[in-house]
TIDO-96953 format. One line per 4 residues: their letters; for each residue x, y, z of N, C-alpha, C. Coordinates in nm, 2 decimals, decimal comma, padded with zeros to 4 digits. Atoms other than C-alpha are relative to their C-alpha. Example, Ala and Ser with C-alpha at 12.3 -4.5 7.8 and 13.67 -1.06 7.14 Angstrom:
REM residues 2
as> 00,09/-00,12/00,00/01,23/-00,45/00,78/00,09/00,12/00,00  -00,09/-00,11/00,00/01,37/-00,11/00,71/-00,08/00,11/00,08
REM end
This chain:
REM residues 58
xxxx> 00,08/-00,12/00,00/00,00/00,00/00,00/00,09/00,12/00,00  -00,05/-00,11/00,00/00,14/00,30/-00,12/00,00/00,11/00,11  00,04/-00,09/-00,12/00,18/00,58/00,15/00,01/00,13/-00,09  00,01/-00,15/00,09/00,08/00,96/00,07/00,06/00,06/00,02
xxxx> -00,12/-00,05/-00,09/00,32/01,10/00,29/00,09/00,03/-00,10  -00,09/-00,10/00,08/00,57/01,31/00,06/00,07/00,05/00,04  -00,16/-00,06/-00,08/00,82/01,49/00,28/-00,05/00,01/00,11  -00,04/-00,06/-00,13/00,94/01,56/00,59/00,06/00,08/00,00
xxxx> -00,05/-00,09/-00,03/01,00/01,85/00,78/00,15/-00,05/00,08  -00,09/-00,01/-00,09/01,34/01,91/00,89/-00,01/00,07/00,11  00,00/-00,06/-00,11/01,29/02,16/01,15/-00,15/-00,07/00,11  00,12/00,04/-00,09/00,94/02,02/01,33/00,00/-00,18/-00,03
xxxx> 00,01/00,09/00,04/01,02/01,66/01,22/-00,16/-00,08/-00,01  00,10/00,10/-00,03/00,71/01,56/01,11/-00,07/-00,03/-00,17  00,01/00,01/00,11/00,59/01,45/00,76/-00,18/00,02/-00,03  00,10/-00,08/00,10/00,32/01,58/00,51/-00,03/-00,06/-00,09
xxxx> 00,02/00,01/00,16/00,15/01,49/00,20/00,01/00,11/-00,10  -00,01/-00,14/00,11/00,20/01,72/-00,09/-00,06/00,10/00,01  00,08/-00,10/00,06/-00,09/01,89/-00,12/-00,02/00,06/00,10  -00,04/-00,08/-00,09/-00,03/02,02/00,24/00,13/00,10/00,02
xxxx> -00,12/-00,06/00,03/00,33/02,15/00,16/-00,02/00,05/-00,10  -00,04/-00,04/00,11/00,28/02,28/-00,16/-00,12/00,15/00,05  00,03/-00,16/00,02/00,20/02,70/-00,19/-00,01/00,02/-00,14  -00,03/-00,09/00,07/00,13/02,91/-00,44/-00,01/00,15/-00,04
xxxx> 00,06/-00,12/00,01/00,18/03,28/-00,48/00,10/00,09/-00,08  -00,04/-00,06/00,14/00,28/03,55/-00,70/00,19/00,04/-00,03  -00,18/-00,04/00,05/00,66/03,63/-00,88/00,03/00,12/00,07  -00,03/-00,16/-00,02/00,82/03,89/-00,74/00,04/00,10/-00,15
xxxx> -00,01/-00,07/00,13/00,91/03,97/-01,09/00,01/00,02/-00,10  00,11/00,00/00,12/00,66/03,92/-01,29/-00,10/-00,05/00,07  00,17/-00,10/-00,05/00,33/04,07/-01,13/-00,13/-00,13/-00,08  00,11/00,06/00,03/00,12/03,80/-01,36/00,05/-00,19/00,00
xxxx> -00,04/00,13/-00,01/00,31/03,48/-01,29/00,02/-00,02/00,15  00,06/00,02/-00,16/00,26/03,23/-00,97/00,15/-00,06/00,00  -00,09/00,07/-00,05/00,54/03,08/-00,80/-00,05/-00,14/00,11  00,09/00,05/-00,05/00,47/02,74/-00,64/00,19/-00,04/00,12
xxxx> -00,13/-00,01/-00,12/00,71/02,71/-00,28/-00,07/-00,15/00,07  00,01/00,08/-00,09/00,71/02,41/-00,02/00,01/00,05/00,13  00,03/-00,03/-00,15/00,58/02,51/00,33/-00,03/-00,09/00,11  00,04/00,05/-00,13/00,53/02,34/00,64/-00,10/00,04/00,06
xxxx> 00,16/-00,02/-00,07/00,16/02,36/00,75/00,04/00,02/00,20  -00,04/00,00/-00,16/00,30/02,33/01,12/00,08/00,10/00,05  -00,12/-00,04/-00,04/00,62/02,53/01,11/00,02/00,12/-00,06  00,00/-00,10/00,13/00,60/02,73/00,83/00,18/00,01/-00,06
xxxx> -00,12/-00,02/00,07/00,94/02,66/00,74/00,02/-00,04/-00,14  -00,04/-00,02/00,10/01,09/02,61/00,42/00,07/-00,14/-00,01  -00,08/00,16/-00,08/01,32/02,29/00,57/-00,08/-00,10/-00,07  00,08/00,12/00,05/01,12/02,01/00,37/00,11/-00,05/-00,07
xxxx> -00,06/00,15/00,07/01,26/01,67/00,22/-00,05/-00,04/-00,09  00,13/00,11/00,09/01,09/01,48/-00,07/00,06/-00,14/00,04  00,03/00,13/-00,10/01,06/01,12/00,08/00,03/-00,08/-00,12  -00,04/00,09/00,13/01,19/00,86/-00,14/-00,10/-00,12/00,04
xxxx> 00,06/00,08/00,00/01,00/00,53/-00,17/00,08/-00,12/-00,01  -00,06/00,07/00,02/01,10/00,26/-00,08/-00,06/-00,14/-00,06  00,07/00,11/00,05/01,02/-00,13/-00,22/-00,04/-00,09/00,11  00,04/00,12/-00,13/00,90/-00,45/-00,04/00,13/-00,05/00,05
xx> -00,13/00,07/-00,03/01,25/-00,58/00,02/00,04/00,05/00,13  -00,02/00,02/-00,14/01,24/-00,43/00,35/-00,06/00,00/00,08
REM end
């Protein structure tokens, strides 16, 4: 069974699925384009991992 779970924080150790870490808001420069950042719902840091996957072998 797949897990949703996508990164972990490094600063609040605690892990996330994407669509809680992912932002999006505007360019600083360019006024009509979005920027998309990785946030920490908990911590608000920036500190995130992407979580690798592992197989059945362990």
């Amino acid at each position: 069974m797949p897990s949703n779970l996508t990164h972990w924080c490094r600063n609040c150790n605690v892990h996330h699925p994407l669509h809680l870490v992912c932002t999006c808001g505007r360019a600083e420069d360019t006024p009509d384009a979005e920027v998309e950042s990785l946030v920490c719902p908990i911590c608000f840091t920036t500190e995130l991992e992407e979580l690798e996957e592992f197989g059945d072998e362990q």
